[in-house]
NUPAMAR-258675 format. One record per residue (C-alpha): residue in one letter; z, x, y. Coordinates in nm, 3 decimals. Example, Ala and Ser with C-alpha at 12.3 -4.5 7.8 and 13.67 -1.06 7.14 Angstrom:
<lumgus>
- A, 0.780, 1.230, -0.450
- S, 0.714, 1.367, -0.106
</lumgus>
This chain:
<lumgus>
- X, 12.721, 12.804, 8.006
- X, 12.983, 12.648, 8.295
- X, 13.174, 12.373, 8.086
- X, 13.077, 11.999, 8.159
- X, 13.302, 11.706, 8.044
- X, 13.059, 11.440, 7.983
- X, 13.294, 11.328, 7.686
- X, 13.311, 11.405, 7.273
- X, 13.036, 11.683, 7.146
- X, 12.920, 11.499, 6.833
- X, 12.674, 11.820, 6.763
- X, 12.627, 12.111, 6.963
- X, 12.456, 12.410, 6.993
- X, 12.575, 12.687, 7.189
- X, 12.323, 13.018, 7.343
- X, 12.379, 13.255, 7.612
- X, 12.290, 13.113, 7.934
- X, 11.992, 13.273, 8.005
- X, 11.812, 13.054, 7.732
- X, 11.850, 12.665, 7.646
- X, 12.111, 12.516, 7.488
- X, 12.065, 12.130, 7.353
- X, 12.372, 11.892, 7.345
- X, 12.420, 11.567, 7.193
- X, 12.678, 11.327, 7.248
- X, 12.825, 11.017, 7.151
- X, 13.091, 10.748, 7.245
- X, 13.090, 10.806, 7.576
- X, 13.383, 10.610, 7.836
- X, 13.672, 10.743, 7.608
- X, 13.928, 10.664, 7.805
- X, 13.805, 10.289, 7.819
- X, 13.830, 10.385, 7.397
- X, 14.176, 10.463, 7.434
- X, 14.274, 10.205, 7.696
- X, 14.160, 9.962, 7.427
- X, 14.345, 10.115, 7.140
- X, 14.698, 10.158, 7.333
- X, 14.614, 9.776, 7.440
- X, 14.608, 9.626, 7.142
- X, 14.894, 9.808, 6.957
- X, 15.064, 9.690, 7.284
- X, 14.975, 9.328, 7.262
- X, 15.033, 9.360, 6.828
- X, 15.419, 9.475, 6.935
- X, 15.491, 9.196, 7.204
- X, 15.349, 8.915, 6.964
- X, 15.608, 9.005, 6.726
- X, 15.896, 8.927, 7.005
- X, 15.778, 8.570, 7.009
- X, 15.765, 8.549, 6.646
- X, 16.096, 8.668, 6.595
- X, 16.238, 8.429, 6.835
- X, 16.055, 8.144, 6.642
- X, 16.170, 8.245, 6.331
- X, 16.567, 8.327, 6.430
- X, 16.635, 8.051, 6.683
- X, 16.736, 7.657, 6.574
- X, 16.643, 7.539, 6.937
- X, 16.318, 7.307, 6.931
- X, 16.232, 7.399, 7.297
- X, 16.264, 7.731, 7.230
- X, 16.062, 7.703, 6.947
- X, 15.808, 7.528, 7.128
- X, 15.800, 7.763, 7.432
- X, 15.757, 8.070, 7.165
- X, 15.503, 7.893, 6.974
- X, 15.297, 7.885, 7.325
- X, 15.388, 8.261, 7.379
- X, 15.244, 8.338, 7.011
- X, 14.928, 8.097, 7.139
- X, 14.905, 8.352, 7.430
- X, 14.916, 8.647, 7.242
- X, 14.660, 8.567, 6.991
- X, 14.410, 8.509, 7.235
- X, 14.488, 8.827, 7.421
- X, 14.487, 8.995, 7.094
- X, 14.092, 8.835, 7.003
- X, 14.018, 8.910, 7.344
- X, 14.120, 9.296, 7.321
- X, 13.974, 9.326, 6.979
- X, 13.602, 9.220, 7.124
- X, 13.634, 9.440, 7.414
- X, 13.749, 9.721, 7.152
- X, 13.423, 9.639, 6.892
- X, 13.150, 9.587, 7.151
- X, 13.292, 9.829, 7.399
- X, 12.999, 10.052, 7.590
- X, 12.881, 10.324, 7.352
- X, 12.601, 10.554, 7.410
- X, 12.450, 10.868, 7.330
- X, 12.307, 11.147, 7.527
- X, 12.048, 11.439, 7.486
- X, 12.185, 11.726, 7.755
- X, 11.943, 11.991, 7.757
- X, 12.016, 12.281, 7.990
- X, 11.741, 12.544, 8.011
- X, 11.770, 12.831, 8.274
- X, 12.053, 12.676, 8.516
- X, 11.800, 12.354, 8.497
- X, 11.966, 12.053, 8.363
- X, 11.751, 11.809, 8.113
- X, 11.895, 11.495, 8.045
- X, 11.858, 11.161, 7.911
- X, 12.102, 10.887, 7.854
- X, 12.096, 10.554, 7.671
- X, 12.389, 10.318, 7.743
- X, 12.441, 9.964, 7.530
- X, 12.696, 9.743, 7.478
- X, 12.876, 9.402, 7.658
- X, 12.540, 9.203, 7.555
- X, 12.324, 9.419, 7.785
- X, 12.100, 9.748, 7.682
- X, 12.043, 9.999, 8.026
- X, 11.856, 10.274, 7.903
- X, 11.810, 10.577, 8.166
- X, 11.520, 10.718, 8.124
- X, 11.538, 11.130, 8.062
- X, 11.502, 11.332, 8.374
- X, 11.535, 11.669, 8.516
- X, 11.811, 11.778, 8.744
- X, 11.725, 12.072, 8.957
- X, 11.906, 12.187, 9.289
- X, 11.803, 11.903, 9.547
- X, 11.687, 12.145, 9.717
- X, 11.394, 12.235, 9.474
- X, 11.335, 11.932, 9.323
- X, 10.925, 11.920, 9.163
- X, 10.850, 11.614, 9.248
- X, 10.903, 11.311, 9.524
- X, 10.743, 11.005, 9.548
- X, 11.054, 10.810, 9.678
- X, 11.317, 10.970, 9.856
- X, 11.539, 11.231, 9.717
- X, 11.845, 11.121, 9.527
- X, 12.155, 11.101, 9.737
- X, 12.444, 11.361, 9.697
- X, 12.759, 11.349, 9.632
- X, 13.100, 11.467, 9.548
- X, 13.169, 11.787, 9.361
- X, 13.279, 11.602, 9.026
- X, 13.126, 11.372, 8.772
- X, 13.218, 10.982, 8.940
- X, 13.006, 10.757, 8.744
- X, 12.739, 10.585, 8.740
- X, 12.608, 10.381, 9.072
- X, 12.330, 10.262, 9.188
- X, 12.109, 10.434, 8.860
- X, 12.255, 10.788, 8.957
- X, 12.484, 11.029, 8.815
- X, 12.698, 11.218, 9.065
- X, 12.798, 11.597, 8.880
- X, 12.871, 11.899, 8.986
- X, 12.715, 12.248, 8.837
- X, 12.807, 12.626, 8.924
- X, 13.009, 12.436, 9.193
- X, 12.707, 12.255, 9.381
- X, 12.673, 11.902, 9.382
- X, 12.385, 11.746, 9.153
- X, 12.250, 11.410, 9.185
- X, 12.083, 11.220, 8.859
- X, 11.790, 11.029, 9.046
- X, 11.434, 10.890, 8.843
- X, 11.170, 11.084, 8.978
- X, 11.133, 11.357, 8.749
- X, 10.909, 11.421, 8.442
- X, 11.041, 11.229, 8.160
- X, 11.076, 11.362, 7.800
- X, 10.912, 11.266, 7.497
- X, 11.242, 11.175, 7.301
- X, 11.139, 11.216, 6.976
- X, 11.024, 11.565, 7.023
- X, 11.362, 11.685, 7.150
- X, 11.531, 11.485, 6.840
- X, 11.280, 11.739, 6.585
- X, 11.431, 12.044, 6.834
- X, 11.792, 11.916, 6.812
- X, 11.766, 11.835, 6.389
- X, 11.562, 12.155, 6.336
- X, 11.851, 12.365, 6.528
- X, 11.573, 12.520, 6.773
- X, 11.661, 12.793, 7.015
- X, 11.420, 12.898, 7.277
- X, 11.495, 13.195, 7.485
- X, 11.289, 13.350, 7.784
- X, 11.132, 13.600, 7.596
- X, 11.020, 13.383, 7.273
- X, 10.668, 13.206, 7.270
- X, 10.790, 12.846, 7.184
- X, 10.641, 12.641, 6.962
- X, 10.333, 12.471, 7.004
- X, 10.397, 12.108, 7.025
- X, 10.185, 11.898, 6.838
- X, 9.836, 11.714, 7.096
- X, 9.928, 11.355, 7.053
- X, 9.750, 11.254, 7.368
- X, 9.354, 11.165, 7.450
- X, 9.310, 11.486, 7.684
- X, 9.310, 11.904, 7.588
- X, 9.522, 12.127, 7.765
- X, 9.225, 12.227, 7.967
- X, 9.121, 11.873, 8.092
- X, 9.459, 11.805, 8.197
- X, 9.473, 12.147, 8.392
- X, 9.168, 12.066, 8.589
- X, 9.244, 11.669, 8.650
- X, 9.622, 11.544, 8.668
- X, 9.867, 11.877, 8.584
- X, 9.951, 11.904, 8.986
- X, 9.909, 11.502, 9.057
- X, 10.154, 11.237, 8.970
- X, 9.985, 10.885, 8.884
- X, 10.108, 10.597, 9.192
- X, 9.862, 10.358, 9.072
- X, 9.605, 10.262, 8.773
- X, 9.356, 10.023, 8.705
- X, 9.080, 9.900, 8.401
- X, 8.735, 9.885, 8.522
- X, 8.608, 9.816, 8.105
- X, 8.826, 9.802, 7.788
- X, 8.669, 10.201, 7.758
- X, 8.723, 10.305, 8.153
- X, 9.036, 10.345, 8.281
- X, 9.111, 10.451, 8.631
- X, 9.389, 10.621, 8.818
- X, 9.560, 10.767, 9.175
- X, 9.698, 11.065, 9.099
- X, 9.901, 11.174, 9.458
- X, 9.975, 11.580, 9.460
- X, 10.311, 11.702, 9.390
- X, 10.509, 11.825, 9.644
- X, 10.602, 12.199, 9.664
- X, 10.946, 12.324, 9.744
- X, 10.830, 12.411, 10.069
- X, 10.694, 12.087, 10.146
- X, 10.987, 11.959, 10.023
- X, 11.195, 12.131, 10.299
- X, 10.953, 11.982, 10.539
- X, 11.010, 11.610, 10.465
- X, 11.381, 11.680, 10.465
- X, 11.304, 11.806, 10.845
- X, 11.082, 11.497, 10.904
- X, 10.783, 11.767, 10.955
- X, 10.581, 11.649, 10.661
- X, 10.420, 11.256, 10.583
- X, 10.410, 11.172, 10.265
- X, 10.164, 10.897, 10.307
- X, 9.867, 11.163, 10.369
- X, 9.964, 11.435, 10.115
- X, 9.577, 11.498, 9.890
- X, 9.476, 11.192, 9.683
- X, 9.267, 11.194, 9.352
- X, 9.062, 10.912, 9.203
- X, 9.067, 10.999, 8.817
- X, 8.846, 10.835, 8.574
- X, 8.932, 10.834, 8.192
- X, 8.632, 10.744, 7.980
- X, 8.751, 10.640, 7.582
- X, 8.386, 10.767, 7.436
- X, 8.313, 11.110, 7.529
- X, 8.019, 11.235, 7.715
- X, 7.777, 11.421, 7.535
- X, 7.943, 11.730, 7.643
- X, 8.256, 11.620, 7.520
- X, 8.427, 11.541, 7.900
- X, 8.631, 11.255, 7.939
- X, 8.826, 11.313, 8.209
- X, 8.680, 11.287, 8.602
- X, 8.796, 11.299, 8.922
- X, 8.736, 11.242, 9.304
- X, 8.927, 11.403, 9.595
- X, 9.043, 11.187, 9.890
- X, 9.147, 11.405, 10.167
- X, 9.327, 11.290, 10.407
- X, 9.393, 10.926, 10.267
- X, 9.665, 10.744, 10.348
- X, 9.893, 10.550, 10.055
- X, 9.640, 10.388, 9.815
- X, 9.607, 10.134, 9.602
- X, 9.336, 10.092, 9.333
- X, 9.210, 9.793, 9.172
- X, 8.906, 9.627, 8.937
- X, 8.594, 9.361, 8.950
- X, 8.360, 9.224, 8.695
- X, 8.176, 9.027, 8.965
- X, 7.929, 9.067, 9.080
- X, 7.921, 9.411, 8.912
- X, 8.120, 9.587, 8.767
- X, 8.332, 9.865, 8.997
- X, 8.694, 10.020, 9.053
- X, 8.789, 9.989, 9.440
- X, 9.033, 10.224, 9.596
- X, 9.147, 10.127, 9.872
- X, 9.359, 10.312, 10.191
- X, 9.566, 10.140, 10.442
- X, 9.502, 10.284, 10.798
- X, 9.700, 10.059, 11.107
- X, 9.418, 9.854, 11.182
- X, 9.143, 9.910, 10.933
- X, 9.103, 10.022, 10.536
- X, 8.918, 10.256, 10.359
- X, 8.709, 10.194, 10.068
- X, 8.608, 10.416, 9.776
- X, 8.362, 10.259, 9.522
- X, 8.294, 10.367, 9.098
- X, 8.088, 10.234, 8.889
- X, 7.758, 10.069, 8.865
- X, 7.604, 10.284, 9.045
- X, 7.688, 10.597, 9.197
- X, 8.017, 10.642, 9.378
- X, 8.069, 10.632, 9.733
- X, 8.329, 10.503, 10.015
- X, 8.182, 10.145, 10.130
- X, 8.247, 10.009, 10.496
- X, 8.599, 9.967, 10.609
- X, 8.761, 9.683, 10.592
- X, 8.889, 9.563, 10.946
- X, 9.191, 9.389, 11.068
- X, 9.156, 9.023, 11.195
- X, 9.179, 9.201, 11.554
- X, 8.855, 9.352, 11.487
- X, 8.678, 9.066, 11.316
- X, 8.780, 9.141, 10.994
- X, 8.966, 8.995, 10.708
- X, 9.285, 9.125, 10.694
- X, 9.595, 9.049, 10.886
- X, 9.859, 9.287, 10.779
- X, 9.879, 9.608, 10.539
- X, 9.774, 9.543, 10.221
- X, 10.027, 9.547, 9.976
- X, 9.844, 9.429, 9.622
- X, 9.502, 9.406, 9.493
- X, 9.445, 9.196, 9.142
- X, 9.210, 9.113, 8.956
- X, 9.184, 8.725, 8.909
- X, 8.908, 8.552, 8.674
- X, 8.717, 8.893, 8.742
- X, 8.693, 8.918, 9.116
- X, 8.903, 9.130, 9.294
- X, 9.183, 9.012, 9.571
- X, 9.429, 9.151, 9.827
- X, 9.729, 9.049, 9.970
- X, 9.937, 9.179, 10.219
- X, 10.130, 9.120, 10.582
- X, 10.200, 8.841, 10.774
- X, 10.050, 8.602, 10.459
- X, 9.654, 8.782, 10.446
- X, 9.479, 8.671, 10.130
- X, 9.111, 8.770, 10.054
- X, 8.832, 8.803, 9.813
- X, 8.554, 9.084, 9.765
- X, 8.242, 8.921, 9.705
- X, 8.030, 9.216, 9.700
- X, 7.903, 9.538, 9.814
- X, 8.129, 9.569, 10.231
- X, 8.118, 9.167, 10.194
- X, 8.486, 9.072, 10.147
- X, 8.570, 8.675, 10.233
- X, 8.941, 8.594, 10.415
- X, 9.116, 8.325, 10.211
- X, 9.409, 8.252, 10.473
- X, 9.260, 7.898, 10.636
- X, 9.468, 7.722, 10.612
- X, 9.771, 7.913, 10.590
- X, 9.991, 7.980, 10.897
- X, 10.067, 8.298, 11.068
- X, 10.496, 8.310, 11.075
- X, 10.515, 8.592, 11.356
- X, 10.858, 8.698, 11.396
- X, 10.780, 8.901, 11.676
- X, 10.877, 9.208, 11.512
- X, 10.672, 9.446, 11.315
- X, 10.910, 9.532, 11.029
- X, 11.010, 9.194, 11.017
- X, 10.656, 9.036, 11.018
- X, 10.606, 9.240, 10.705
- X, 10.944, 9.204, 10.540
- X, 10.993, 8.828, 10.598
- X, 10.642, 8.732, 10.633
- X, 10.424, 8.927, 10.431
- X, 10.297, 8.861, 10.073
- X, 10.380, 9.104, 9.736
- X, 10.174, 8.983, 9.506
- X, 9.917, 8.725, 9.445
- X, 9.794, 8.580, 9.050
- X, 9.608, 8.290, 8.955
- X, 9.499, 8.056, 8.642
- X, 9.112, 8.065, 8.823
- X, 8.969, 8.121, 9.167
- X, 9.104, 7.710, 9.234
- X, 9.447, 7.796, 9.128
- X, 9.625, 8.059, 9.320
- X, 9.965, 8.154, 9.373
- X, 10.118, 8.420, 9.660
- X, 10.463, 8.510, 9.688
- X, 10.644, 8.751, 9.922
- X, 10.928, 8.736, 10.186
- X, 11.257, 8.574, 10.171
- X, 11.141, 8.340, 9.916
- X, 10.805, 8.255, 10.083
- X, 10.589, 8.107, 9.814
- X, 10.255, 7.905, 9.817
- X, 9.958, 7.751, 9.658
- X, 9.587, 7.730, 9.719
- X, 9.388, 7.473, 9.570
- X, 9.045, 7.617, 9.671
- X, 9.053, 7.457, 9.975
- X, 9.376, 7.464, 10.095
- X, 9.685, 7.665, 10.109
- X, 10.064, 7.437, 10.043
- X, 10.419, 7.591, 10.088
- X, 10.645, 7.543, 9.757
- X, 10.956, 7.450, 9.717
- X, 11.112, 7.779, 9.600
- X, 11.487, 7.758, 9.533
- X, 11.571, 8.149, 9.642
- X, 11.539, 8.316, 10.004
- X, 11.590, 8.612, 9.799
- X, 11.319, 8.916, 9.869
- X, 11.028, 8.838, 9.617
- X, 10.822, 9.169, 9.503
- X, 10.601, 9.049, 9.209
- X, 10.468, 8.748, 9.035
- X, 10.267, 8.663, 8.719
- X, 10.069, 8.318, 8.612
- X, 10.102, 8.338, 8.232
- X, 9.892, 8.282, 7.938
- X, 10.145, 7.964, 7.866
- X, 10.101, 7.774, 8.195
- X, 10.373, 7.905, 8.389
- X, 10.398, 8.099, 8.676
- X, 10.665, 8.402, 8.712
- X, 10.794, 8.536, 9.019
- X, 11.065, 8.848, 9.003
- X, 11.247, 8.997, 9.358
- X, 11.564, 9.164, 9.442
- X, 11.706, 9.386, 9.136
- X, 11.476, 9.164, 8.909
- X, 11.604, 8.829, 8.997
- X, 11.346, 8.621, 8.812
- X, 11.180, 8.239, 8.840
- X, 10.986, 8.036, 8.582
- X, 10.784, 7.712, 8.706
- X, 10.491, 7.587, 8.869
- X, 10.445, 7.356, 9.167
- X, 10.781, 7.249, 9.326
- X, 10.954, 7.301, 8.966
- X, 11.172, 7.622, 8.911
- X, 11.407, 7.794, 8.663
- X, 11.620, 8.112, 8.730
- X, 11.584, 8.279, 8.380
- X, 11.702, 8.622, 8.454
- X, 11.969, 8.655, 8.731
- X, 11.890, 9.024, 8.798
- X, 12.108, 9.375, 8.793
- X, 11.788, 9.596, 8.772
- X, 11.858, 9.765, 9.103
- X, 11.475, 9.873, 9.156
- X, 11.349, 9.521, 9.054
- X, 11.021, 9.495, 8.876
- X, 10.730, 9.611, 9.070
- X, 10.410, 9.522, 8.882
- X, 10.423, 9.206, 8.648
- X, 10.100, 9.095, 8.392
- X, 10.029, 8.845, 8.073
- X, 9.890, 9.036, 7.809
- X, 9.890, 8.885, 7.427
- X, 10.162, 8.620, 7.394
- X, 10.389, 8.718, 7.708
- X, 10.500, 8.896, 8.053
- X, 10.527, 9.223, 8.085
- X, 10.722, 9.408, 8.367
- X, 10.753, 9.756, 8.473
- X, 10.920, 10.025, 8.729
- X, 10.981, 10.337, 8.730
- X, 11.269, 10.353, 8.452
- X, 11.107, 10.099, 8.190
- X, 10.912, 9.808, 8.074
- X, 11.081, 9.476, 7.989
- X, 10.935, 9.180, 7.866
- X, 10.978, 8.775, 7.930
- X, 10.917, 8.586, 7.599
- X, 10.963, 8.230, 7.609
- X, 11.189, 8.254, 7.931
- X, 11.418, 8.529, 7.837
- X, 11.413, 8.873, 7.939
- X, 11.456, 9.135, 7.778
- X, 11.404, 9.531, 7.712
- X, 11.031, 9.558, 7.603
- X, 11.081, 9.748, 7.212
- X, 10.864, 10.078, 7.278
- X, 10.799, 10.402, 7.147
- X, 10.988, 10.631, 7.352
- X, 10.719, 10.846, 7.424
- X, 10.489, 10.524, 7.541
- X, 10.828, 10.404, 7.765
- X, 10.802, 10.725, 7.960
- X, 10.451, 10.582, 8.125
- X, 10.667, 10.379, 8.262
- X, 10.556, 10.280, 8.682
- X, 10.255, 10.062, 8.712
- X, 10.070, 9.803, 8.458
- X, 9.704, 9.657, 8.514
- X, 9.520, 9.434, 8.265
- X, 9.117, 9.352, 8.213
- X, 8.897, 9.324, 7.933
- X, 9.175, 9.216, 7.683
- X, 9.350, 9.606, 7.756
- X, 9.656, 9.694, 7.941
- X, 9.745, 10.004, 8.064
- X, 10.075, 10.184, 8.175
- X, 10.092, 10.435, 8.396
- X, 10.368, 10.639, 8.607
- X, 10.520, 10.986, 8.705
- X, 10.527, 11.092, 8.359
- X, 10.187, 10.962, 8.157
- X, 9.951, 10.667, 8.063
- X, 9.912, 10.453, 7.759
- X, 9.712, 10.198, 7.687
- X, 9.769, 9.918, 7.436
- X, 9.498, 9.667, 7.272
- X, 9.492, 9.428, 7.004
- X, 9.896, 9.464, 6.946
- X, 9.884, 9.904, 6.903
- X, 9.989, 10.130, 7.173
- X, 9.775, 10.459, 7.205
- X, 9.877, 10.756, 7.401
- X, 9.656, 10.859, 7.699
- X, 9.896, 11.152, 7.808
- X, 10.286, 11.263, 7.848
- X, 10.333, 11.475, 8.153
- X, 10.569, 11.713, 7.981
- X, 10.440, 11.769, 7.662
- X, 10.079, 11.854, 7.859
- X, 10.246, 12.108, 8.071
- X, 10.415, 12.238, 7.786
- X, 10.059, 12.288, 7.621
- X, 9.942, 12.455, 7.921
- X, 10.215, 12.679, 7.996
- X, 10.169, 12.849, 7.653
- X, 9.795, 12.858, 7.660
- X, 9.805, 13.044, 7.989
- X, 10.055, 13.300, 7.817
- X, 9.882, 13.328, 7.543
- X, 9.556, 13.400, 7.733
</lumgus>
């Protein structure tokens, strides 16, 4: 194996490298160690000069001047000594397995917790999966972190830590790393242990080649998801040429049900060919369905489960056409049971039934900036929540908040122009609205509190009251906002890595992301699926078969 510097080996455990060798490490930033340790025996030495002055010389204003110097010193001395104490620490698990690079990282210290999520570094050039764009590159040398990537080079090619790949169930690589575990090529490994609610061949046939962009709970016992195909390495090449859209790649609808059929299937799914990006979403009323829905330029279409059979219901057409919507749709939500969307240039509406959906926007004014992007960016709403169908709130823009009444729509008072992504009306009264790198707003009405000044550089894209709190997700983790602080939700590792997308109905929430679901009722978490430790399963099945 090339040497890496990523600081002190606490354990190690060195193969050939043609099989995997597993690394962990500990107190990372040394040099900020040592910096810290020459500082203070520095600062120790010069407050002795003052001292000695104090003690030798007769002069009161000397005295007096020392005796400020010594004043100085102390406090530089404290100062250096909590730097030194609560300096960042961290520990990593490096697995490299075949010239692939596995890693996960976990940084705390200063009063904040980042925790980076494990991912897999492959040549950019071959990277498995891409729902965002690729990672940029960079220099040939380790430089740091910034902007949530690691910069590195390997066998002299330049590497780029990004958060798109298949996250790894942590505690499972701990067992490895304690047990001393070496895997080589020609070795069947070891058959990890079926924590999740789906057999090796279920997963095979439903969500082994999709990654999950979107989730939703028709019943506390039916979940749904979108599960978008992975891109191939050729494919890959093609988006880097601008030859291949992302937005159309093949589209599943995938149904989980929590009591088995009588044949023992749980898993479903539908294909959507030729869909564009979709969203899914839930309604009790006036029956109970899952709606799918695909934004097209100047319609949507609509795929319909449950209640019934399953089938794609009449488009939903842009105000141009007579319809109901304005601009893309960028949200739907389920509020007091009925289903909503919002989206561009401030469009609000309601599904009342079977291709009967009711425009909410009234009263609220059209800003048109004249500009496409900008009529999106600047005028367009996130994410809409309410306490009941009389009591809505929908936020987007540069701060562009308001409030509908039932009959009428009233701009609030919002103290940020910041870009505002989602929003929550919580269990306890108060509404929550999060936007740029997480910068996040407690209040209702005209009344506001910043409680959470931001440094999440994604931000939080999905935000939802379940039990006694918020609950906010990305791609890299779920944090929570208890009694107006925010903080790093305390999770399973394994259940962390669902990380992406939350929905709650019918007293459930579900996570769901790149890397698995779980779902989580009355207080326990339960384990729907982790990416890796399915493919794992399926891998050796197929060689033992």
């Amino acid at each position: 194996m090339d040497h890496m510097e990523f600081g002190r080996w606490e354990s190690k455990i060195n193969t050939t490298s043609d099989s995997t060798t597993i690394i962990v490490s500990s107190k990372k930033l040394n040099f900020m160690t040592i910096f810290l340790k020459i500082y203070l025996i520095f600062l120790v030495i010069a407050s002795l000069i003052p001292i000695s002055i104090f003690i030798l010389s007769n002069n009161q204003i000397i005295r007096i001047i020392s005796t400020l110097f010594m004043i100085g010193s102390a406090f530089n001395v404290v100062l250096a000594l909590y730097a030194y104490l609560f300096r960042i620490k961290g520990k990593d698990i490096i697995i490299i397995s075949n010239g692939t690079l596995l890693y996960r990282r976990e940084i705390a210290g200063f009063g904040f917790t980042r925790t980076f999520i494990t991912e897999k570094i492959r040549d950019l050039k071959t990277v498995t999966r891409l729902d965002h764009p690729p990672p940029l590159t960079a220099g040939l040398q380790l430089i740091g972190l910034a902007a949530n990537s690691i910069h590195f080079s390997y066998k002299n090619k330049p590497h780029s830590l990004g958060f798109l790949i298949d996250p790894y169930d942590a505690e499972d690589i701990i067992k490895i790393i304690k047990k001393g575990t070496q895997i080589r090529p020609d070795q069947t490994p070891p058959k990890p242990e079926i924590t999740s609610m789906v057999s090796p061949q279920a997963y095979k046939e439903v969500l082994k080649k999709y990654s999950i962009t979107d989730c939703a709970i028709r019943t506390k016992d039916i979940f749904m998801f979108i599960g978008s195909e992975i891109l191939t390495d050729e494919e890959i090449e093609e988006y880097d040429k601008g030859n291949y859209d992302l937005a159309t790649r093949p589209k599943r609808v995938i149904t989980f049900f929590r009591e088995p059929f009588e044949d023992g299937r749980q898993w479903f799914h539908t294909d959507l060919i030729g869909w564009h990006t979709c969203r899914i979403g839930a309604t009790n009323h006036p029956k109970s369905h899952s709606i799918t829905v695909a934004s097209d330029d100047l319609e949507d279409r609509v795929y319909v489960t449950g209640s019934g059979p399953a089938h794609e219901d009449s488009r939903i057409q842009a105000i141009v056409r007579g319809g109901v919507r304005r601009g893309a749709i960028t949200r739907l939500k389920t509020i007091a049971g009925w289903l909503y969307f919002c989206g561009g240039r401030r469009t609000i509406a309601k599904r009342l039934d079977e291709s009967s959906w009711i425009s909410l926007v009234g009263t609220l004014p059209v800003l048109d900036t004249g500009d496409t992007i900008r009529n999106i960016t600047e005028a367009g709403f996130s994410d809409i929540d309410g306490f009941s169908e009389n009591d809505l709130y929908a936020a987007g823009g540069h701060g562009d908040v308001w409030h509908f009444n039932g009959q009428q729509w009233r701009a609030i008072a919002f103290p940020s122009n910041q870009t505002l992504k989602s929003m929550c009306c919580g269990g306890d009264g108060k509404v929550y609205i999060s936007g740029y790198e997480a910068e996040t707003y407690m209040g209702r009405d005209n009344k506001w509190k910043k409680i959470y000044s931001g440094g999440i550089s994604t931000g939080f894209r999905d935000m939802v009251w379940f039990g006694d709190r918020v609950w906010c997700t990305n791609d890299y983790g779920v944090w929570t906002i208890y009694k107006g602080k925010v903080k790093r939700a305390d999770l399973p590792a394994n259940i962390e890595a669902c990380a992406g997308h939350l929905y709650v109905n019918d007293g459930v929430m579900l996570l769901a992301g790149l890397s698995g679901a779980a779902f989580c009722e009355d207080g326990e978490w339960t384990l729907l699926f982790n990416s890796f430790t399915m493919n794992k399963l399926v891998e050796i099945d197929e060689h033992e078969g």
